[in-house]
N, CA, C and O atoms as a GROMACS GRO file, in nm:
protein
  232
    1UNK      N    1  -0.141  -1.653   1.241
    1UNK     CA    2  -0.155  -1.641   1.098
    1UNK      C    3  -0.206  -1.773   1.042
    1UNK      O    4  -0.157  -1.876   1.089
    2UNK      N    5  -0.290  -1.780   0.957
    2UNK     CA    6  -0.361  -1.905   0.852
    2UNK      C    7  -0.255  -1.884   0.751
    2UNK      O    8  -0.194  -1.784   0.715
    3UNK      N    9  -0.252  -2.023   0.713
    3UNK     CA   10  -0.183  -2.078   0.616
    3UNK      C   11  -0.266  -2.006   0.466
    3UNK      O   12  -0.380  -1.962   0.452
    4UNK      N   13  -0.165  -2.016   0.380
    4UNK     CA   14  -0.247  -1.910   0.286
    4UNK      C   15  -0.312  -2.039   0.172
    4UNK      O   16  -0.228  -2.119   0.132
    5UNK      N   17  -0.423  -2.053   0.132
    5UNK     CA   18  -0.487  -2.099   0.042
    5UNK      C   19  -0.449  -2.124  -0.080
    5UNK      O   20  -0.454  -2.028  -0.156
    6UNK      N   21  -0.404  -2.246  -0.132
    6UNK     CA   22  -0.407  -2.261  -0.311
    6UNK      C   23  -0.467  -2.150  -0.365
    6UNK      O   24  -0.582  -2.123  -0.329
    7UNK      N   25  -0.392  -2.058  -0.470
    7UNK     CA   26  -0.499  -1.991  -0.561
    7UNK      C   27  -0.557  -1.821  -0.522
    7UNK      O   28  -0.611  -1.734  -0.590
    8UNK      N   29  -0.512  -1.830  -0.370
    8UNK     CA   30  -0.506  -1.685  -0.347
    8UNK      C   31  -0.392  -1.601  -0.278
    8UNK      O   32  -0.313  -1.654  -0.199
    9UNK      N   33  -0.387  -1.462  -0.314
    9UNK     CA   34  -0.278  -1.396  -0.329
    9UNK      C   35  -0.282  -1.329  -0.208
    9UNK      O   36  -0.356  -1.240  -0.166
   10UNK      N   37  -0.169  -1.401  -0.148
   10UNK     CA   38  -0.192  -1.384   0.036
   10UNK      C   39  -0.160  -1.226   0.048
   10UNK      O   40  -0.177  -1.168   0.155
   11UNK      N   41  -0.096  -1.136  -0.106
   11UNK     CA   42  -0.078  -1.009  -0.014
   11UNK      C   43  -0.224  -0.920  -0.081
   11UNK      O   44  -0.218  -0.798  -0.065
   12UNK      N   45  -0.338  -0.968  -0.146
   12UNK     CA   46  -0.447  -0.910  -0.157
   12UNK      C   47  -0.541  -0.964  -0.008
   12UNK      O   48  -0.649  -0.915   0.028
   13UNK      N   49  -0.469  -1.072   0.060
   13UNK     CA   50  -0.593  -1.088   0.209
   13UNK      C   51  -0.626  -1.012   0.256
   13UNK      O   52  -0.742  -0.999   0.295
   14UNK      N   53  -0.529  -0.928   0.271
   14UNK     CA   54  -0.518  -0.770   0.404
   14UNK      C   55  -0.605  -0.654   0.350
   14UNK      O   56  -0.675  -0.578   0.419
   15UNK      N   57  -0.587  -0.651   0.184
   15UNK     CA   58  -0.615  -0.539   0.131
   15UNK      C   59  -0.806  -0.569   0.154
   15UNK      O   60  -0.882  -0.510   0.231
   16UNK      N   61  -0.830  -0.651   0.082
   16UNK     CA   62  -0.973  -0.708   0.125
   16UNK      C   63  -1.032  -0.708   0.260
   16UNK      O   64  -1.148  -0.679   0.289
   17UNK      N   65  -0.946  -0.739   0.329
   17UNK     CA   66  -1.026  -0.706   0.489
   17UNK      C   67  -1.022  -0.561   0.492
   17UNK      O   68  -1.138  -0.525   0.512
   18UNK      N   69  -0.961  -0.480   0.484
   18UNK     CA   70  -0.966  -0.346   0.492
   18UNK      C   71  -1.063  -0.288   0.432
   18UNK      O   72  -1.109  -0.177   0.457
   19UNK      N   73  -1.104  -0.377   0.336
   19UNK     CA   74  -1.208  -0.325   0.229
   19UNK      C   75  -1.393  -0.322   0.294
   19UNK      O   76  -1.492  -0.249   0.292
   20UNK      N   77  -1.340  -0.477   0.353
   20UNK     CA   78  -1.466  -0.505   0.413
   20UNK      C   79  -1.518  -0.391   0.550
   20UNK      O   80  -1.638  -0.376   0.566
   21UNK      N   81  -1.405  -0.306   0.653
   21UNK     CA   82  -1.446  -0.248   0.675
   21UNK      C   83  -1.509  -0.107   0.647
   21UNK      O   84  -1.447  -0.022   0.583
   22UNK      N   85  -1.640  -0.086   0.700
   22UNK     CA   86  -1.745   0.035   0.689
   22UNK      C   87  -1.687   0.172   0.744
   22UNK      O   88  -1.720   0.207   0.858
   23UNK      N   89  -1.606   0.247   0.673
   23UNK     CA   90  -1.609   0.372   0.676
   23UNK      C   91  -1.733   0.388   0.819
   23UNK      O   92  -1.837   0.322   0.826
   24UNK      N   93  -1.688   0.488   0.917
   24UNK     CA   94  -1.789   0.533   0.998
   24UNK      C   95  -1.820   0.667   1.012
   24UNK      O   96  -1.908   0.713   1.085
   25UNK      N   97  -1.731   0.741   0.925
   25UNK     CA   98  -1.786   0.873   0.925
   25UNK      C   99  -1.665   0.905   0.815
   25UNK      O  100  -1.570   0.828   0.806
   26UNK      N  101  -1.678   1.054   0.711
   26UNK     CA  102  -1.639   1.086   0.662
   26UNK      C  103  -1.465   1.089   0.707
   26UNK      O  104  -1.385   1.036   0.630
   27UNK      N  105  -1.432   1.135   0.794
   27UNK     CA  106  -1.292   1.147   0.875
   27UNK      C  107  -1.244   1.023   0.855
   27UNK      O  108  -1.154   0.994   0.776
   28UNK      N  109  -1.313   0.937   0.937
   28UNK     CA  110  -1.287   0.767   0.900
   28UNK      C  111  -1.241   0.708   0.776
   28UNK      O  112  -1.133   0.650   0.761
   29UNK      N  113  -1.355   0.730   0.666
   29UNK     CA  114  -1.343   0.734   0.525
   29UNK      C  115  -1.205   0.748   0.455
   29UNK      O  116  -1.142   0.664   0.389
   30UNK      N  117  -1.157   0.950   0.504
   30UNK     CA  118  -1.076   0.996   0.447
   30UNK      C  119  -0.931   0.928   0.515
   30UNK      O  120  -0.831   0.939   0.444
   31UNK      N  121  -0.916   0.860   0.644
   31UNK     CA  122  -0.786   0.821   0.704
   31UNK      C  123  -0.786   0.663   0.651
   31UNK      O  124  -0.668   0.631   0.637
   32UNK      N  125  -0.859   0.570   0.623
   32UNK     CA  126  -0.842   0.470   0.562
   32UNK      C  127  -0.834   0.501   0.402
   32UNK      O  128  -0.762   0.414   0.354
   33UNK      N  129  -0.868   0.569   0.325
   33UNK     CA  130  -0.804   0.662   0.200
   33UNK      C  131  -0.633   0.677   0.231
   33UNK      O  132  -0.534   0.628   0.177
   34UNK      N  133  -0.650   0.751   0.323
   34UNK     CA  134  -0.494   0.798   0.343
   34UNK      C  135  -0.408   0.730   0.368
   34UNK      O  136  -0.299   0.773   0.330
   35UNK      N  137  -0.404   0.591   0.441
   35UNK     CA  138  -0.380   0.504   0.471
   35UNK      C  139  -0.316   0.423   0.325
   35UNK      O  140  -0.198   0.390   0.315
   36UNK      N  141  -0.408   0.403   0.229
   36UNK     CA  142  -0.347   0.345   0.078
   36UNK      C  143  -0.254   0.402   0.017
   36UNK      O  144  -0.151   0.349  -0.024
   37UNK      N  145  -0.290   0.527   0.006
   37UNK     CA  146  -0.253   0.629  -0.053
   37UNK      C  147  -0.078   0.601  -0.019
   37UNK      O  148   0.015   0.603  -0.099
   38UNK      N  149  -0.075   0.577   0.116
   38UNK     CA  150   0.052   0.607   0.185
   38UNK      C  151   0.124   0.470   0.153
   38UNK      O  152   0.244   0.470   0.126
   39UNK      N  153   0.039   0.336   0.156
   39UNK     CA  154   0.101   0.270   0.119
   39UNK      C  155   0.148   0.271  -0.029
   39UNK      O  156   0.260   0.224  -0.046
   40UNK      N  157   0.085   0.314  -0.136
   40UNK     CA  158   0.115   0.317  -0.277
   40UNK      C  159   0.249   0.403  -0.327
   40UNK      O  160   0.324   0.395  -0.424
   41UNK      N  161   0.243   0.478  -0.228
   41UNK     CA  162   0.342   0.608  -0.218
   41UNK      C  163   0.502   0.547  -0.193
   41UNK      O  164   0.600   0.563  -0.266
   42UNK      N  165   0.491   0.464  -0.048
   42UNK     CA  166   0.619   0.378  -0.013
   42UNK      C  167   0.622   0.322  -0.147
   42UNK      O  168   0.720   0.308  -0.221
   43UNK      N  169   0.489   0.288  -0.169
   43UNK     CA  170   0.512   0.092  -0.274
   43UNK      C  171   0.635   0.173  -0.406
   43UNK      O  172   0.691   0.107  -0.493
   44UNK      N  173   0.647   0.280  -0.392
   44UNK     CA  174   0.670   0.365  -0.573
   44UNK      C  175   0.812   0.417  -0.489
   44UNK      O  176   0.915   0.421  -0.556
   45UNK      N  177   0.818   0.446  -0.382
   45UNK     CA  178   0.950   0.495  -0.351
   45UNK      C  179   1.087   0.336  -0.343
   45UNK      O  180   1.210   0.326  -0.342
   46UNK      N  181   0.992   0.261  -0.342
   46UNK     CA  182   1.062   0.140  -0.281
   46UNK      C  183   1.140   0.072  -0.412
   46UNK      O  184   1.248   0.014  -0.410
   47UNK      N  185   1.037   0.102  -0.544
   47UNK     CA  186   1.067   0.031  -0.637
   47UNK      C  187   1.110   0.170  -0.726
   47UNK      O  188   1.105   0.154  -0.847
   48UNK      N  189   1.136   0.256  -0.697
   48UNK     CA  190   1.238   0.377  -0.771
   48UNK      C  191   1.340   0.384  -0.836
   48UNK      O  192   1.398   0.490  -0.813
   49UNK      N  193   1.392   0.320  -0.911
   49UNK     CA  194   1.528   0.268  -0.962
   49UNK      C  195   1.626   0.370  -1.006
   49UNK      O  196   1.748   0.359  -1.020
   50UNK      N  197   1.546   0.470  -1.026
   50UNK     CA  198   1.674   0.605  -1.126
   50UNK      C  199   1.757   0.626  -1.058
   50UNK      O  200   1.782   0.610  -0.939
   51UNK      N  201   1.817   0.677  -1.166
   51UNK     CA  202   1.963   0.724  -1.114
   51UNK      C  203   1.993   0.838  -1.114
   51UNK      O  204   1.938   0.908  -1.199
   52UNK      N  205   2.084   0.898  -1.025
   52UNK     CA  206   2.125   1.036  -1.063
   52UNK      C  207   2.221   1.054  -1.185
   52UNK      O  208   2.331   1.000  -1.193
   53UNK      N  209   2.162   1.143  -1.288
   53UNK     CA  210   2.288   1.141  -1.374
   53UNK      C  211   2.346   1.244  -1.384
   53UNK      O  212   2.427   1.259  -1.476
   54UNK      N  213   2.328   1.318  -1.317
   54UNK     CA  214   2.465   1.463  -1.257
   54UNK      C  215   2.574   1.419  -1.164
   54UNK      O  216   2.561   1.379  -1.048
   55UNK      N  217   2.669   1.430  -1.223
   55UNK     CA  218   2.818   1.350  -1.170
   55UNK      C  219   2.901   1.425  -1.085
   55UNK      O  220   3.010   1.396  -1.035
   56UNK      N  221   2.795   1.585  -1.070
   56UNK     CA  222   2.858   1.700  -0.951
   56UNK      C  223   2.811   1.648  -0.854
   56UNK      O  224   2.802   1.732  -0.763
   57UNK      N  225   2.754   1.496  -0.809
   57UNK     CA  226   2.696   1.529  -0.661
   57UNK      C  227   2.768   1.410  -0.620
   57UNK      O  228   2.721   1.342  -0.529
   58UNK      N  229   2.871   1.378  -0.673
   58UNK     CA  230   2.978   1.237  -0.608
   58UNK      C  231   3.102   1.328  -0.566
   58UNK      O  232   3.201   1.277  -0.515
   0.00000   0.00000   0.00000
């Protein structure tokens, strides 16, 4: 791992290299799609805060 740079946001590095790669065929395309997708998905389950407020399920 490189030391991360004054001024840049070491968790956009990864996203950018990913970026830089060329789709090689539609399939390709759609599994690096799916790939975000999946991370955005965790990113929203992770930071989920609600609560249950039905007090029948304690």
């Amino acid at each position: 791992m490189s030391k991360a740079k004054p001024g840049i946001d070491k968790n956009l590095m990864n996203v950018v290299a990913d970026l830089e790669q060329p789709a090689v065929n539609s399939h390709h395309a759609q599994q690096i799609q799916q790939d975000t997708n999946d991370r955005r998905h965790q990113d929203s389950l992770n930071h989920d805060k609600t609560e249950d407020m039905n007090p029948s399920h304690s």
